[in-house]
Structures are given as structure tokens and as C-alpha cells.
LOLO-629617 format. One record per residue (C-alpha): residue in one letter; x, y, z. Coordinates in steps of 0.5 Angstrom, whole numbers. Example, Ala and Ser with C-alpha at 12.3 -4.5 7.8 and 13.67 -1.06 7.14 Angstrom:
2
<pt><aa>a</aa><px>25</px><py>-9</py><pz>16</pz></pt>
<pt><aa>s</aa><px>27</px><py>-2</py><pz>14</pz></pt>
// end
This chain:
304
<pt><aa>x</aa><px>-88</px><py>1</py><pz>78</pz></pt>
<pt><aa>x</aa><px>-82</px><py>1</py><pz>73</pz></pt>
<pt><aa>x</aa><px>-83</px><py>6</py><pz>67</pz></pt>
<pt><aa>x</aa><px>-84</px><py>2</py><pz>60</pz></pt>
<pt><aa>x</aa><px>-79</px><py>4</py><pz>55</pz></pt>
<pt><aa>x</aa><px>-81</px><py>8</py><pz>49</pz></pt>
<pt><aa>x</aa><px>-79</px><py>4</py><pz>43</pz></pt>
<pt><aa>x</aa><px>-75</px><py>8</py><pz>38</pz></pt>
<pt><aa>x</aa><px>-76</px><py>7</py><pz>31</pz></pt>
<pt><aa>x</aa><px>-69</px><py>8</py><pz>28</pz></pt>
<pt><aa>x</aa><px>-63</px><py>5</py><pz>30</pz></pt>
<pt><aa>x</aa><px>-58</px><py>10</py><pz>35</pz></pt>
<pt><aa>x</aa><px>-51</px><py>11</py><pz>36</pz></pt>
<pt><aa>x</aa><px>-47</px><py>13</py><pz>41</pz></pt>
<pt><aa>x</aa><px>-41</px><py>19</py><pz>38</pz></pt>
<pt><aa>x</aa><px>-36</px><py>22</py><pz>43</pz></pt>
<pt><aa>x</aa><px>-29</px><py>25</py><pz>42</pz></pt>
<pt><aa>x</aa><px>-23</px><py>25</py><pz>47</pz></pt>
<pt><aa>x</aa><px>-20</px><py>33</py><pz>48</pz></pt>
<pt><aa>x</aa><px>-16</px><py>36</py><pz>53</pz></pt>
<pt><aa>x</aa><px>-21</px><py>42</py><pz>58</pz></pt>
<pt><aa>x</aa><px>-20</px><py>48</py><pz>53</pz></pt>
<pt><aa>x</aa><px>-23</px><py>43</py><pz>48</pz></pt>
<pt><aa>x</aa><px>-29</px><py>41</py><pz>52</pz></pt>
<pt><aa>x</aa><px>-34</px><py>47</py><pz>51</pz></pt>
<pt><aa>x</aa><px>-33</px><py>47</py><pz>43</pz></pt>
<pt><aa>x</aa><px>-33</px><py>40</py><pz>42</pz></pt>
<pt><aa>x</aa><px>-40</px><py>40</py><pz>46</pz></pt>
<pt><aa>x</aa><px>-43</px><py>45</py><pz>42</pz></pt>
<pt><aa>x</aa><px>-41</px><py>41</py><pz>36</pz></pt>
<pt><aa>x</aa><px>-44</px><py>35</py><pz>39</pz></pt>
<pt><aa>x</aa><px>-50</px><py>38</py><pz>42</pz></pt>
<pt><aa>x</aa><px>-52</px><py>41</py><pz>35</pz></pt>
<pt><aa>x</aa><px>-55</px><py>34</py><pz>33</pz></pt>
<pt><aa>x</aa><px>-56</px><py>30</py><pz>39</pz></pt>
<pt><aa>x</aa><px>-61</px><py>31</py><pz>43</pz></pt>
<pt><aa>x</aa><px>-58</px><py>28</py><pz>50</pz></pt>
<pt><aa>x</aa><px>-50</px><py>31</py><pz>51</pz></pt>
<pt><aa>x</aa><px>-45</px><py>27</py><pz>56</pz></pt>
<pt><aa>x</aa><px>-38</px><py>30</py><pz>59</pz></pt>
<pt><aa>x</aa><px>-35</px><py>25</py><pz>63</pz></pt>
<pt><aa>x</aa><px>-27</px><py>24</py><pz>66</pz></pt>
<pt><aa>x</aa><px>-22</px><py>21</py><pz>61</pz></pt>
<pt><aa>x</aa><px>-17</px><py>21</py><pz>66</pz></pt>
<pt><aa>x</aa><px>-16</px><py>21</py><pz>73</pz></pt>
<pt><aa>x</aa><px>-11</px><py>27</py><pz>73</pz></pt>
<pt><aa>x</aa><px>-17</px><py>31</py><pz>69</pz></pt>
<pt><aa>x</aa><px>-14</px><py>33</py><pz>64</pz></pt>
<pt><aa>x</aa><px>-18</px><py>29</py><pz>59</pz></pt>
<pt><aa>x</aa><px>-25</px><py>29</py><pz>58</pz></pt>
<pt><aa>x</aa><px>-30</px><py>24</py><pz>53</pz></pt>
<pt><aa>x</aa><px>-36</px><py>28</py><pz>50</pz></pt>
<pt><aa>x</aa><px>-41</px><py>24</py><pz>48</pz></pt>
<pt><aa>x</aa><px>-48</px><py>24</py><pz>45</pz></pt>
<pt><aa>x</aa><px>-53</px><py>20</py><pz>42</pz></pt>
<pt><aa>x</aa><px>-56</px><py>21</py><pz>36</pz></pt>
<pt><aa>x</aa><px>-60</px><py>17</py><pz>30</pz></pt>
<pt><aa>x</aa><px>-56</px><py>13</py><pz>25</pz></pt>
<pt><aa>x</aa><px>-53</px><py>17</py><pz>20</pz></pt>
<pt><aa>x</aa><px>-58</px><py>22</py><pz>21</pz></pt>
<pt><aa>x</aa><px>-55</px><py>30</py><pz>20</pz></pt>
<pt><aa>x</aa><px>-49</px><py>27</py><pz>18</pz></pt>
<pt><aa>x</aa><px>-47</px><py>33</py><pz>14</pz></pt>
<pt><aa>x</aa><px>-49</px><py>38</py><pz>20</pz></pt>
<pt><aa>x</aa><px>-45</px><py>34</py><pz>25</pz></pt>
<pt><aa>x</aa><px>-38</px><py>35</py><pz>20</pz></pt>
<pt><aa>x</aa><px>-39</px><py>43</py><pz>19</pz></pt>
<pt><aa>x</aa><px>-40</px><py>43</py><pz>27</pz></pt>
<pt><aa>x</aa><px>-34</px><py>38</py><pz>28</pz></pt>
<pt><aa>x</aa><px>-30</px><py>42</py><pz>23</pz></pt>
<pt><aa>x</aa><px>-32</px><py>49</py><pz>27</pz></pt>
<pt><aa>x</aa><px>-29</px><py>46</py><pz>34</pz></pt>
<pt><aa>x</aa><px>-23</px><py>43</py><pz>31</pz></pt>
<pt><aa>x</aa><px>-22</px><py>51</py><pz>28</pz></pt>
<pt><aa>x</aa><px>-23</px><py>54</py><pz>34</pz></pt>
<pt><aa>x</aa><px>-21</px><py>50</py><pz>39</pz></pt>
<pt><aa>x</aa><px>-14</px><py>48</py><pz>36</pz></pt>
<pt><aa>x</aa><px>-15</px><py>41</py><pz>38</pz></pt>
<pt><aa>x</aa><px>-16</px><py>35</py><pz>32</pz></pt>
<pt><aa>x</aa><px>-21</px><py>30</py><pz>35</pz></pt>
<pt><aa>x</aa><px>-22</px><py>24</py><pz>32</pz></pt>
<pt><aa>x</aa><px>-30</px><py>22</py><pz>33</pz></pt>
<pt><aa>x</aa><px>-32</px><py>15</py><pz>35</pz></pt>
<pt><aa>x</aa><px>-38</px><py>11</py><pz>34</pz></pt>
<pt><aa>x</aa><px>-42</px><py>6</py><pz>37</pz></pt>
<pt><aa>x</aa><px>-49</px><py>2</py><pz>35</pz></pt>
<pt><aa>x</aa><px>-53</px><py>4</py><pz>41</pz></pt>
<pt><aa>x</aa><px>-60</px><py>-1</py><pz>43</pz></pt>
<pt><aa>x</aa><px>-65</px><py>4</py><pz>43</pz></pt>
<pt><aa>x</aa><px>-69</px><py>1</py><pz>49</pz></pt>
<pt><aa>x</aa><px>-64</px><py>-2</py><pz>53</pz></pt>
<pt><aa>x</aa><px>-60</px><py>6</py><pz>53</pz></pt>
<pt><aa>x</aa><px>-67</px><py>8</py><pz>55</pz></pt>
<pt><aa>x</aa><px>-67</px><py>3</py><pz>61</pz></pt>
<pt><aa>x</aa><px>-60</px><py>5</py><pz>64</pz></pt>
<pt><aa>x</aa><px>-62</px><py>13</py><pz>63</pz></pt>
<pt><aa>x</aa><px>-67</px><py>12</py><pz>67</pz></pt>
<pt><aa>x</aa><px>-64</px><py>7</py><pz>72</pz></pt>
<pt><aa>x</aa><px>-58</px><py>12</py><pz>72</pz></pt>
<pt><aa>x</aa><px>-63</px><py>18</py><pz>74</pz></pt>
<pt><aa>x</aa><px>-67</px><py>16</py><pz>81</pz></pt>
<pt><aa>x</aa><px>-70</px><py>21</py><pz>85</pz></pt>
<pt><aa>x</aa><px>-65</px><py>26</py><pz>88</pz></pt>
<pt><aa>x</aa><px>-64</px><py>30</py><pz>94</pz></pt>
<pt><aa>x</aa><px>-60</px><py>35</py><pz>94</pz></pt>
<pt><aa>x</aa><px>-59</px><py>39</py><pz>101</pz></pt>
<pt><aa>x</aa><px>-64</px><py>41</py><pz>105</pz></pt>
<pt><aa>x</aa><px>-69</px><py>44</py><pz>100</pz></pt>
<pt><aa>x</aa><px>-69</px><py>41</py><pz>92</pz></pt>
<pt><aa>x</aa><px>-71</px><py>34</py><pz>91</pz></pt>
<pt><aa>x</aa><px>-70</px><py>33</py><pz>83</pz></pt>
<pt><aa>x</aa><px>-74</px><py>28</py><pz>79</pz></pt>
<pt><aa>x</aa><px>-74</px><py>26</py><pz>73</pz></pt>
<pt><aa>x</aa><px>-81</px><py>25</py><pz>68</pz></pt>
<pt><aa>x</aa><px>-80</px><py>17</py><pz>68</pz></pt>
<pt><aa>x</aa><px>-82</px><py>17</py><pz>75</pz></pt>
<pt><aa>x</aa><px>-89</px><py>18</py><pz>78</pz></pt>
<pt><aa>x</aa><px>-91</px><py>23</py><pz>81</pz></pt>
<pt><aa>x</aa><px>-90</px><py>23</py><pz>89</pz></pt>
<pt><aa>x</aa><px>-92</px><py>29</py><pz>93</pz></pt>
<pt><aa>x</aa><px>-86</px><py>32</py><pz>97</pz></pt>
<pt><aa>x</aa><px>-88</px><py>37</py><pz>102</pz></pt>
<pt><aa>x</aa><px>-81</px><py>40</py><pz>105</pz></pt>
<pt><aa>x</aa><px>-78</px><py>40</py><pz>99</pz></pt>
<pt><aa>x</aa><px>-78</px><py>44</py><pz>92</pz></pt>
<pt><aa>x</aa><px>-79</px><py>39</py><pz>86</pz></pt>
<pt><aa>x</aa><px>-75</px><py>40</py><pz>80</pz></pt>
<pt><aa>x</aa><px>-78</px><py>35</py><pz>74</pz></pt>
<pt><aa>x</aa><px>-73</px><py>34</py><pz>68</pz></pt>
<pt><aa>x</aa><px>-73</px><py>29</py><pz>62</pz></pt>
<pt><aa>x</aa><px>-69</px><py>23</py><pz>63</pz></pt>
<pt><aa>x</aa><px>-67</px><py>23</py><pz>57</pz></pt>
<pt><aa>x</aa><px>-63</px><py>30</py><pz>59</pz></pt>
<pt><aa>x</aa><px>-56</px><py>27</py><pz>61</pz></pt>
<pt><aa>x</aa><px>-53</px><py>34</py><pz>64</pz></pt>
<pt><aa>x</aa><px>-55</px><py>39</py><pz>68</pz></pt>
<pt><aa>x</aa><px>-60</px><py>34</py><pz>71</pz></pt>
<pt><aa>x</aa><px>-57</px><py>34</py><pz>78</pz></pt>
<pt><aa>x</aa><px>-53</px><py>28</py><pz>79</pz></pt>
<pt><aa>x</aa><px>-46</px><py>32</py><pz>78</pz></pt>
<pt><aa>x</aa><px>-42</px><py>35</py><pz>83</pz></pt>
<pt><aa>x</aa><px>-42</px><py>42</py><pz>80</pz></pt>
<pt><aa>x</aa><px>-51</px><py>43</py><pz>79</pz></pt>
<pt><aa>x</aa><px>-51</px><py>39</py><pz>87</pz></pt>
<pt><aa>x</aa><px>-45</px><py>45</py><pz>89</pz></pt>
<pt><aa>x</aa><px>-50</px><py>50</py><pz>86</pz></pt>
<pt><aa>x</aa><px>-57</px><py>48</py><pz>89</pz></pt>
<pt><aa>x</aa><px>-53</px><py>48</py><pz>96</pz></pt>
<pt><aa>x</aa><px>-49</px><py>54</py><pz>95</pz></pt>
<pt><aa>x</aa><px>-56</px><py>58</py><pz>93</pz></pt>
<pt><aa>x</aa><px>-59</px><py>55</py><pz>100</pz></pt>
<pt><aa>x</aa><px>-54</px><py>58</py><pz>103</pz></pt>
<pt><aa>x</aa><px>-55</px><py>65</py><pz>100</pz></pt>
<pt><aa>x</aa><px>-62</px><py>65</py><pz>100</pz></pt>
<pt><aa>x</aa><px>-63</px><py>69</py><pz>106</pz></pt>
<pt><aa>x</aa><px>-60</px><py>76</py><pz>102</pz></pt>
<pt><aa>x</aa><px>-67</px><py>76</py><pz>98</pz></pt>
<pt><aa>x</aa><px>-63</px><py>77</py><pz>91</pz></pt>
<pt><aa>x</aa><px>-68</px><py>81</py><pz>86</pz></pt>
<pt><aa>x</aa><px>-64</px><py>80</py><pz>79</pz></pt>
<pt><aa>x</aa><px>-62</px><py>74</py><pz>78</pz></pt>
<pt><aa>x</aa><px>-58</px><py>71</py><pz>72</pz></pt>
<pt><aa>x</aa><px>-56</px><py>64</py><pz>70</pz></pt>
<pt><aa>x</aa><px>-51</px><py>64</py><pz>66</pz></pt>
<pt><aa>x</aa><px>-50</px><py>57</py><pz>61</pz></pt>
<pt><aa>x</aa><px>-57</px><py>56</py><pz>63</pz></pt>
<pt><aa>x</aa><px>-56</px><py>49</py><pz>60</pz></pt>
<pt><aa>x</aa><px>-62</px><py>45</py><pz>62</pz></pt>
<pt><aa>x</aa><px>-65</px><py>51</py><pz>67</pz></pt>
<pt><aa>x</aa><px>-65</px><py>47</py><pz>73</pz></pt>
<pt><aa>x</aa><px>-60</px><py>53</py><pz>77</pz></pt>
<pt><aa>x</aa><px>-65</px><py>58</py><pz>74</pz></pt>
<pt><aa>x</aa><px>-71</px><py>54</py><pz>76</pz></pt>
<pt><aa>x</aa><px>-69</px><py>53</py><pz>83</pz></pt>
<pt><aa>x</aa><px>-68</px><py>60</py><pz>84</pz></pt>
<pt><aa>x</aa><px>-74</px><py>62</py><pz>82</pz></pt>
<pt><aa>x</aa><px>-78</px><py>58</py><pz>86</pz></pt>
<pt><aa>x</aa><px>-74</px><py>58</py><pz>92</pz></pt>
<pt><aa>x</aa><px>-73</px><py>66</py><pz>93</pz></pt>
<pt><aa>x</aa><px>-80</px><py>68</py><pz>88</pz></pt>
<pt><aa>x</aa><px>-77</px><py>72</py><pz>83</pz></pt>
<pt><aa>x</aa><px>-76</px><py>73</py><pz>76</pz></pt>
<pt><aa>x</aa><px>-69</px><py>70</py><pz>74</pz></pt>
<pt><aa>x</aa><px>-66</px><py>71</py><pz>67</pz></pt>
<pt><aa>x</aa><px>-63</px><py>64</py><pz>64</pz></pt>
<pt><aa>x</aa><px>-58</px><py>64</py><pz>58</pz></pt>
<pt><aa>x</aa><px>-55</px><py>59</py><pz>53</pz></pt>
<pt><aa>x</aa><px>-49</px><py>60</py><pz>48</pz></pt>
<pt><aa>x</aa><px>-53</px><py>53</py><pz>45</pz></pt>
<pt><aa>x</aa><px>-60</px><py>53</py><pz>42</pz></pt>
<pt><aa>x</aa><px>-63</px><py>47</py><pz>44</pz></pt>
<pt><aa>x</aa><px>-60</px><py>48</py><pz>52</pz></pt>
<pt><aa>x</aa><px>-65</px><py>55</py><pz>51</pz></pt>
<pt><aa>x</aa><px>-71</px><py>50</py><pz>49</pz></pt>
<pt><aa>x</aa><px>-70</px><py>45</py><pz>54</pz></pt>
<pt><aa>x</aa><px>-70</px><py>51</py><pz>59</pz></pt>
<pt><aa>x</aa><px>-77</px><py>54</py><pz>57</pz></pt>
<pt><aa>x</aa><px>-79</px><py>46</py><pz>56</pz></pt>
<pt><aa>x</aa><px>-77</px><py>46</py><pz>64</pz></pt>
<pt><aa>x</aa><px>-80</px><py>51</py><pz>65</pz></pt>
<pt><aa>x</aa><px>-87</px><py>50</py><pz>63</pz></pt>
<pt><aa>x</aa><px>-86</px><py>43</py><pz>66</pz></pt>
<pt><aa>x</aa><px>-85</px><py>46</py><pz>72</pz></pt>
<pt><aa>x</aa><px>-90</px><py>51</py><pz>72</pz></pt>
<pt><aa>x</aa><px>-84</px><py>56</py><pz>72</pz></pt>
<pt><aa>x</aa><px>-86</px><py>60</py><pz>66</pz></pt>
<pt><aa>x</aa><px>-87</px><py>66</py><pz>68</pz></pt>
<pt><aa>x</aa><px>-81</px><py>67</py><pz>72</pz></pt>
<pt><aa>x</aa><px>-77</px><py>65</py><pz>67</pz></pt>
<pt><aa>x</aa><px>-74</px><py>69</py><pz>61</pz></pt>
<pt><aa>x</aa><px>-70</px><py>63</py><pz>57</pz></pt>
<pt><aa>x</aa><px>-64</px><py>68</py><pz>52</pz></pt>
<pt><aa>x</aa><px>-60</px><py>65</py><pz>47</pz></pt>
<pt><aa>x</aa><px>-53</px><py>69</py><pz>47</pz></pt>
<pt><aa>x</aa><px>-46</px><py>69</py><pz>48</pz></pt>
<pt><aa>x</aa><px>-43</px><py>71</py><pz>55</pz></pt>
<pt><aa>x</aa><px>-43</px><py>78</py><pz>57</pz></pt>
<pt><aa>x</aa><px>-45</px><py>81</py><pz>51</pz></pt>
<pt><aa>x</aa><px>-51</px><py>79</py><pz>51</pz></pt>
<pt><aa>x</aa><px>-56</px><py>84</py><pz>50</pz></pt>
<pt><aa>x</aa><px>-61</px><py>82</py><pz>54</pz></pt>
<pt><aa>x</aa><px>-55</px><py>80</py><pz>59</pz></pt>
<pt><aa>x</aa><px>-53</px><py>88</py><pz>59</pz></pt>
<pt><aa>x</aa><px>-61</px><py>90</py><pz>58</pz></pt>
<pt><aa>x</aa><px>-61</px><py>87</py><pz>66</pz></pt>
<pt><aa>x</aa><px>-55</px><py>88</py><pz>70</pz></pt>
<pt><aa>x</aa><px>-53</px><py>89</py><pz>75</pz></pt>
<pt><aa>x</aa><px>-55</px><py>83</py><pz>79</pz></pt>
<pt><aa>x</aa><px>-56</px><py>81</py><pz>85</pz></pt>
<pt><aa>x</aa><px>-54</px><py>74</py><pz>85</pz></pt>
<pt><aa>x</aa><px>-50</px><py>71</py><pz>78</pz></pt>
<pt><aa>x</aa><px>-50</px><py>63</py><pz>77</pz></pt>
<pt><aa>x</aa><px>-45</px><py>61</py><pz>72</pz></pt>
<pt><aa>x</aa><px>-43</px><py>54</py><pz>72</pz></pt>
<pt><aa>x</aa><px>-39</px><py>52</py><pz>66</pz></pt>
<pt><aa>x</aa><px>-32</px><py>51</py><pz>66</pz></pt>
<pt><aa>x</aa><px>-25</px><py>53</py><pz>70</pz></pt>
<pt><aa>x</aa><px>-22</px><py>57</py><pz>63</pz></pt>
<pt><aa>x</aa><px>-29</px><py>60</py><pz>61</pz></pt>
<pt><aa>x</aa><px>-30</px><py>63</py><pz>68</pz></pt>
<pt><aa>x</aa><px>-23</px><py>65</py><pz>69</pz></pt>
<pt><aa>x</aa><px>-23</px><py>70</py><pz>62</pz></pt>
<pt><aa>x</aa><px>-31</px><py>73</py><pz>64</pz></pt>
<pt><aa>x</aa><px>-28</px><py>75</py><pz>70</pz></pt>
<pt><aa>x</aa><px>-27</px><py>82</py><pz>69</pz></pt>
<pt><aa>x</aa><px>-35</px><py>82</py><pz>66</pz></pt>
<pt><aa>x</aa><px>-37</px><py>79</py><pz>72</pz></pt>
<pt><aa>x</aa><px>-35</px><py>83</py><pz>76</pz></pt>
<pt><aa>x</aa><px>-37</px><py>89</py><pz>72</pz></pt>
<pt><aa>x</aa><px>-44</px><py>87</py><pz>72</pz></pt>
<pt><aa>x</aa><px>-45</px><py>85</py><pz>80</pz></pt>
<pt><aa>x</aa><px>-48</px><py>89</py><pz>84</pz></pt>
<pt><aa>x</aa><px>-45</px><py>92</py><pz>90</pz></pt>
<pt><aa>x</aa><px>-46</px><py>87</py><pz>95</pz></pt>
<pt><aa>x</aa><px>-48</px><py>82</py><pz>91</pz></pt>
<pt><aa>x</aa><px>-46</px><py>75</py><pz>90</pz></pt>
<pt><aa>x</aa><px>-44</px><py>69</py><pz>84</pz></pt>
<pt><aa>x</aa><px>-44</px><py>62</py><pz>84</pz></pt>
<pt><aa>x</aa><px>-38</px><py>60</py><pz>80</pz></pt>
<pt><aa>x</aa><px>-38</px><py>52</py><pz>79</pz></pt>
<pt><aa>x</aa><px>-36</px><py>46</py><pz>73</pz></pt>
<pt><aa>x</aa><px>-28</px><py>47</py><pz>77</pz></pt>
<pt><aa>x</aa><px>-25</px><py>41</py><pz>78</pz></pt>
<pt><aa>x</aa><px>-22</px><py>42</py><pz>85</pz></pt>
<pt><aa>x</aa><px>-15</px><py>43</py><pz>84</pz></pt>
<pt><aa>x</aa><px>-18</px><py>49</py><pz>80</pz></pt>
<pt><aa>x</aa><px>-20</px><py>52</py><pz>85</pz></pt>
<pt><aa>x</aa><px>-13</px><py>58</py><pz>86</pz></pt>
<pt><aa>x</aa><px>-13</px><py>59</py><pz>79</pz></pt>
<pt><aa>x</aa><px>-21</px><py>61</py><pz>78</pz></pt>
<pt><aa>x</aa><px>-21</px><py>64</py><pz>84</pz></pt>
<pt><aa>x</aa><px>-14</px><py>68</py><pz>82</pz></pt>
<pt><aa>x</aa><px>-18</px><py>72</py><pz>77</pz></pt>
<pt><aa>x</aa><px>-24</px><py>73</py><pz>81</pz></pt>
<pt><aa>x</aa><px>-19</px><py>76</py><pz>87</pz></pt>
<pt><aa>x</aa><px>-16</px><py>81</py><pz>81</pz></pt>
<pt><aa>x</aa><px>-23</px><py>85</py><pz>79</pz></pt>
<pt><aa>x</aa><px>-24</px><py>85</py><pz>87</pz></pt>
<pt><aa>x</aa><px>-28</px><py>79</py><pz>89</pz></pt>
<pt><aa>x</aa><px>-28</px><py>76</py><pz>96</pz></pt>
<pt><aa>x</aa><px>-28</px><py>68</py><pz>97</pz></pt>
<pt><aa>x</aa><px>-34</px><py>67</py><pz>101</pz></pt>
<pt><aa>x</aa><px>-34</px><py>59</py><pz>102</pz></pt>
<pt><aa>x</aa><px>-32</px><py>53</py><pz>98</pz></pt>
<pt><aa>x</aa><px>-37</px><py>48</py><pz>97</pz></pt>
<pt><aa>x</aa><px>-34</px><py>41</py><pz>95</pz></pt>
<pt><aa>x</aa><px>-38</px><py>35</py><pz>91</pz></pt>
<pt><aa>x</aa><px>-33</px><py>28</py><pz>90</pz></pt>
<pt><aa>x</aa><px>-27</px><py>32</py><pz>85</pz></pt>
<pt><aa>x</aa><px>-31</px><py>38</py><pz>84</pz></pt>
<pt><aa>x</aa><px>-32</px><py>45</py><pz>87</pz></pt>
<pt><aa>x</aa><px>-37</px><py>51</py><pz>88</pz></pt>
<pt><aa>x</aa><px>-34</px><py>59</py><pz>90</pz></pt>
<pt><aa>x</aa><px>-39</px><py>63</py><pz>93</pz></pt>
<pt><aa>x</aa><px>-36</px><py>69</py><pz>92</pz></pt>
<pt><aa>x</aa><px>-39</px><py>77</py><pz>93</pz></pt>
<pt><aa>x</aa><px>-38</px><py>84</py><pz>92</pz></pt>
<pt><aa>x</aa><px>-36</px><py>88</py><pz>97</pz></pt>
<pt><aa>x</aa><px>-42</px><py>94</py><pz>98</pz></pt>
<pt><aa>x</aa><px>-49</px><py>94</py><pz>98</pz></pt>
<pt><aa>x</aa><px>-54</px><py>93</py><pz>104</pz></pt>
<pt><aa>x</aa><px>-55</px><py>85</py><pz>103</pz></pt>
<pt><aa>x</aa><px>-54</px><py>82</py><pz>109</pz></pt>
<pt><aa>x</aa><px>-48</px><py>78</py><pz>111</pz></pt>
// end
């Protein structure tokens, strides 16, 4: 039976702004403080500009949505121009859920969103998601590449367990339920740590996640926890290469990351900076334009 859309009672509009990739995660910050779904998509074919777009009630939170414009533009150095567009409640609702089938993805995680019913699936993991989230719902190439690259390690057993960028908590979730074991999820934006804990509770995977907010590597519960054993950090090409000496320092001997949100022709640049604090290329996962790195530090016991 096809889903009923839910009526809204004010209008929606659809913002966006066009910037280079250095601009990306400052700008969806901006957008995502007053909208509750957030999209990042190609502008061009070369990858050199992305569209970041959000979808909000009309004219609401407008003075929130200036200063949070005005503070992406100042530490991002880019000038964006925002653009506008009136949004139909019900048929925008329509095309998410049209947009968010049911999804398979490698041989143990199915993800399916609140919008479905229920179907019991007996040799996959089921992850459930709001629709309404447009990232990190596992339809990217960078959440698919995670999933498939945490199957590919899940043999090692890794104990302590950190998502770092958690944003929707899907790769945190995964984690959890695939290898049994207590996974710290951390975001730089509130509402992605509030929508992790909802994901959680939705899932029954509360008690094995602990949702932070924080800032990268300096996070106190980050530091409070280290080393761990597996990492993900599945955010942008630049981000990964700045945090690189962080992430080394905080790995475990013998213990893995999952690095993803690369384009393809990044690849040598991200992995330039991992290679310098003395990380070793295990295997490059590739989904449409976009790549995953399962990377390890040398030591430790895990097997190979």
C-alpha cells in the first residue's frame, strides 16, 4: 500500500547555495541549523562545485538563517548567493519517499525508511531512517562504501568504535549491530546528533550508542575514549586530510579507518596525508564517482 503523505500546515521552500568543496561543510552547517532535511549534490561534472540545499518552512527562522550564512561566508571565505524556491508540501514528500526505496547494500545491511512497512528480513541487518533525512540515508556512494568496507572488517572484532561525523548515525548503527559492541557517534551539528539518538531508539540500539556533540579530535569524550580500534570518518576530502595526524594518533596499533565523502580523483591526496603519519592502504572501495579507503595502522594483534 503506497504511503499517505502527511499534510503540512505552512508553505515550504526550498534554499540552496552553489560553492567550491572547501565551502561545503560550512555552508551545510548554515543550512542545516534551520532546516530539517539538508541535501549535498554535483553542480558540475568536473566536481568542483556542489549545490547544498535545504528545506524549510517559509519565512520562518529567517534572522537564524542570516547570522548562520553570514558565519559560513566569514569562515569559509566564500560569498554565496542564496537561492529560493516554493516548495509543494505534499508532493516534496511524495518524491522523498519515491527517492528512498528499500536498499540493499552489500551482503549484510538493508536500510529502509519509516515510510515503508514493515517486512521482516531474515539474513540482513535492517536499519530504519525518517525519509525525511536526505543524507546519510544510505543511497550515497560514501555511506554505501562504508557498510561495505565495515563488512569487510568485521572478522578483526573491533572493541572501541568511534563515528566520527556521525550525521544521521546509520554507520555508527551498523557497527553496532553487525559487531556487538558499544560505538561512540559524534557530530559537529546538533540536530545530526539528535537525529543519531532518534535512530537509535528507532532501532533499538540505544544502549550501544553514546551520541556527542563535538568538534573533531578535540572532543572530550573523543579523547576520553581513544584508542580505537576502528574509526569511521566519512565527511569531505579536505576535512580528512587536515585531521590525519589526529587520526593516526588516536588508532590503536593494528587498528582500522574507514575513510569516505572523496571523490575518486581524491583519492591520492587523501591518502598522500594518511601515508605520512604511517597509515597502510588496505583497499579502495569504489561506488559511481565516489571512493572508500580502508586503511590500518601497523601493530597490534587483530588479524589480517
Amino acid at each position: 500500500m503506497a504511503p499517505t503523505p502527511r499534510r503540512h500546515a505552512t508553505n515550504l521552500e526550498t534554499i540552496s547555495v552553489t560553492v567550491p568543496e572547501a565551502a561545503v561543510e560550512a555552508y551545510e552547517n548554515a543550512i542545516g541549523s534551520v532546516c530539517t532535511t539538508v541535501g549535498i549534490f554535483e553542480a558540475n561534472p568536473e566536481g568542483t562545485q556542489w549545490r547544498v540545499e535545504g528545506v524549510k518552512d517559509t519565512g520562518h527562522r529567517e534572522d537564524e538563517l542570516t547570522l548562520a550564512l553570514m558565519l559560513a561566508e566569514l569562515t569559509s571565505g566564500v560569498s554565496a548567493p542564496l537561492e529560493r524556491a516554493a516548495t509543494e508540501a505534499e508532493g516534496w514528500l511524495a518524491r522523498t519517499y519515491e527517492a528512498f526505496p528499500e536498499q540493499k547494500v552489500g551482503k549484510r545491511f538493508v536500510v529502509r525508511g519509516t515510510h515503508l512497512p514493515d517486512a521482516p528480513e531474515a539474513t540482513r541487518i535492517v536499519l530504519t531512517l525518517d525519509a525525511g533525512v536526505a543524507f546519510g540515508s544510505g543511497e550515497h556512494g560514501s555511506t554505501r562504501g562504508c557498510l561495505r568496507a565495515l563488512e569487510r572488517i568485521a572478522h578483526r572484532h573491533p572493541r572501541r568504535i568511534l563515528d566520527l561525523g556521525c550525521g544521521t548515525g546509520i554507520l555508527a548503527m551498523a557497527a553496532a549491530a553487525l559487531l556487538h559492541q558499544k560505538v561512540l557517534a559524534v557530530d559537529i551539528e546538533p540536530w545530526s546528533v539528535r537525529v543519531s539518538a532518534q535512530n537509535a531508539r528507532r532501532n533499538r540500539l540505544n544502549r550501544a550508542l553514546t551520541c556527542r556533540l563535538g568538534n573533531g579530535w578535540q572532543t572530550p569524550a573523543i579523547r576520553k575514549n581513544a584508542p580505537y580500534d576502528l574509526v569511521f570518518a566519512n565527511i569531505l576530502a579536505r576535512p580528512l586530510c587536515l585531521m590525519a595526524k589526529d587520526l593516526a594518533q588516536a588508532l590503536a596499533p593494528g587498528g582500522t579507518v574507514i575513510l569516505a565523502g572523496l571523490l575518486r580523483t581524491q583519492i591520492r591526496m587523501v591518502l598522500a596525508a594518511h601515508r605520512r603519519q604511517g597509515l597502510v592502504l588496505e583497499q579502495v572501495l569504489t561506488e559511481g564517482d565516489w571512493a572508500t579507503l580502508i586503511l590500518r595502522r601497523p601493530g597490534g594483534s587483530y588479524p589480517a
